[in-house]
C-alpha positions as CSV (number, residue, x, y, z in Angstrom):
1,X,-20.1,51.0,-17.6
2,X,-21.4,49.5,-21.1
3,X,-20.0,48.6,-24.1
4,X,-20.9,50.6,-27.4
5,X,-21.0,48.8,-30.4
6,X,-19.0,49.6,-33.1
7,X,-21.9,50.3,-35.5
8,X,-24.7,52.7,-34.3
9,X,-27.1,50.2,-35.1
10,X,-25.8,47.4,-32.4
11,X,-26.8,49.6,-29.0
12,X,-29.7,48.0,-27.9
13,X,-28.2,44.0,-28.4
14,X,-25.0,44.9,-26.8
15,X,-27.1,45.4,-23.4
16,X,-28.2,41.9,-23.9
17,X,-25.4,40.5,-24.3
18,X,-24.2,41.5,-21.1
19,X,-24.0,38.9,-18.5
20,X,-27.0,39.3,-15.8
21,X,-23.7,38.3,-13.2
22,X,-22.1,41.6,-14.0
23,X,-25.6,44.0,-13.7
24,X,-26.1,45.5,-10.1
25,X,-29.2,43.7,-8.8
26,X,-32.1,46.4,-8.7
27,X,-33.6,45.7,-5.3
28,X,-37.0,47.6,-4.5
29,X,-35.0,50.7,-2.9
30,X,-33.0,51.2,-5.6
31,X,-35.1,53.5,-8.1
32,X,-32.2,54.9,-9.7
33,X,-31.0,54.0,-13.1
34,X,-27.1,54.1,-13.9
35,X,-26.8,57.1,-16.3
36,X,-24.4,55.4,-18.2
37,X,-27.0,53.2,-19.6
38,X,-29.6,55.7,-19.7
39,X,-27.3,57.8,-21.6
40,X,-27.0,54.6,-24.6
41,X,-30.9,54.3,-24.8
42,X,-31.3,58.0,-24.7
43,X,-28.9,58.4,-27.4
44,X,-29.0,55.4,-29.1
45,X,-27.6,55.5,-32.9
46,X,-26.1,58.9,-31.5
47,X,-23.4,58.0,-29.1
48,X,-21.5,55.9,-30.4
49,X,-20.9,56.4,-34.2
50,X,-17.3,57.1,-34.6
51,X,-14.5,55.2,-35.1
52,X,-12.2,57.1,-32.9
53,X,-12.2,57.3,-29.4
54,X,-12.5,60.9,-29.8
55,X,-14.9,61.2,-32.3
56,X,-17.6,58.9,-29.4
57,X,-16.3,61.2,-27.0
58,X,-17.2,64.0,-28.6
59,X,-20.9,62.9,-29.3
60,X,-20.8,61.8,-25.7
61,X,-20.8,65.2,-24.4
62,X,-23.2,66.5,-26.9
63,X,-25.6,64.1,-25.5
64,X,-24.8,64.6,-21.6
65,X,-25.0,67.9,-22.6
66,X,-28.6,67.6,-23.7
67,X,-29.3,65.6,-20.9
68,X,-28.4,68.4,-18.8
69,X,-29.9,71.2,-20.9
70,X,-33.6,69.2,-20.4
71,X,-33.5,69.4,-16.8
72,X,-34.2,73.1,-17.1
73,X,-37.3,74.8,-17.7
74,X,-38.5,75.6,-20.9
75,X,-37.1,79.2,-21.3
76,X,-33.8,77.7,-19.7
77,X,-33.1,75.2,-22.0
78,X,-33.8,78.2,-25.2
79,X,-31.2,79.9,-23.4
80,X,-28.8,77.3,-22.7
81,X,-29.2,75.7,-26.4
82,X,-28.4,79.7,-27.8
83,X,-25.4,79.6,-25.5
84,X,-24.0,76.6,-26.8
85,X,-24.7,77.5,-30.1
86,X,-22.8,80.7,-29.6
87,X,-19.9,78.5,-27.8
88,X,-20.0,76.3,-30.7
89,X,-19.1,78.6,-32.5
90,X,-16.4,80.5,-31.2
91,X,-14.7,77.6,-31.0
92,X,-15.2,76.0,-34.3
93,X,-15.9,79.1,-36.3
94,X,-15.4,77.7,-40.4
95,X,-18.6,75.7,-39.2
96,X,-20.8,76.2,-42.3
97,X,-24.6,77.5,-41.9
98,X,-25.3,73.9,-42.2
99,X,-23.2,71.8,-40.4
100,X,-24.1,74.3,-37.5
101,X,-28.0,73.8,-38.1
102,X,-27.7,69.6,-38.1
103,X,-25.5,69.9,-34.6
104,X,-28.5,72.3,-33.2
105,X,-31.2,69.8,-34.5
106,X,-29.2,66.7,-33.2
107,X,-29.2,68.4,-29.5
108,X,-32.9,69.5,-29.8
109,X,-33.8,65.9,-30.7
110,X,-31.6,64.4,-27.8
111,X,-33.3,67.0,-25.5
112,X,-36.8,65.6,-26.5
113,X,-35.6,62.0,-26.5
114,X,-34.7,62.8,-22.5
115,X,-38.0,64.4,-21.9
116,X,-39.8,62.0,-23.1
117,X,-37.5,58.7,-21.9
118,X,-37.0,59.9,-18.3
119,X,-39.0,63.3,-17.7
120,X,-38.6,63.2,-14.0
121,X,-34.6,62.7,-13.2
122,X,-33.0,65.6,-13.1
123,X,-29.6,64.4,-12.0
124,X,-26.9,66.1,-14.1
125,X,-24.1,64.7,-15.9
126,X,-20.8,65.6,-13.6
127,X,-18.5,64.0,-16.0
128,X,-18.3,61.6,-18.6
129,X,-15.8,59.6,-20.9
130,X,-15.3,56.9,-23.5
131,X,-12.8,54.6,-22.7
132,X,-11.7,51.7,-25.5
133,X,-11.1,48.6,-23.3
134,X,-9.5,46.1,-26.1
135,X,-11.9,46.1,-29.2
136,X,-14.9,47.7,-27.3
137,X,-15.5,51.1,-26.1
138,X,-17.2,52.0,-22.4
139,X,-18.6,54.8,-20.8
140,X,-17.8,55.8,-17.8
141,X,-20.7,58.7,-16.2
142,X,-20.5,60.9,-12.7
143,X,-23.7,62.3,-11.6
144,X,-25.0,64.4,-9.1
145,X,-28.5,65.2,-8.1
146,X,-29.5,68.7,-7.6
């Protein structure tokens, strides 16, 4: 888990402000990454603007979304990003031509940010939540590799 900053701009200190007693130790076996915080520097100044606890969520799942979306191949991720488009949608339907065309934008841009951060994991995003411990909000990410 890591804390998100209240402002969008504050990602990348809060990692340093973690204590190096509370970080897992990487020892040379270990080549795995926690998600959770390659989730914050993949979406940094995405994730966690909001000042609800549903408002992170929800940009939390767009973002695990896109990380699962780039695993694919090219012509899979066109058809996955048409499918949530569609879903999108259906589910939010007074969603104006333009509000719709930011949120696909946003998604293709978190999609690069993953190809070009960590092009070769392919683990995918199980589950995921924000949880608001006190005045700062974690993130709690289940993984499985495919």
């Amino acid at each position: 888990m890591l804390a998100l900053g209240r402002k969008a701009g504050r990602f990348s200190l809060l990692r340093k402000w973690i204590p190096n007693m509370t970080r897992r130790k990487k020892s040379k076996t270990q080549a795995k990454r926690k998600m959770s915080e390659m989730i914050l520097e993949m979406g940094e100044g995405f994730v966690g603007v909001g000042d609800t606890i549903g408002e992170r969520q929800n940009r939390l799942n767009a973002a695990c979304t896109a990380w699962n979306m780039a695993c694919g191949s090219p012509d899979v991720r066109r058809r996955q990003l048409e499918q949530y488009r569609e879903g999108y949608l259906r589910f939010n339907p007074a969603t104006s031509p333009t509000d719709l065309a930011n949120i696909l934008k946003d998604m293709e841009l978190l999609i690069a940010q993953k190809l070009k951060m960590f092009p070769n994991d392919k683990r995918q995003i199980a589950s995921a939540r924000v949880v608001k411990v006190e005045d700062v909000f974690r993130i709690e990410i289940a993984s499985v590799t495919v």
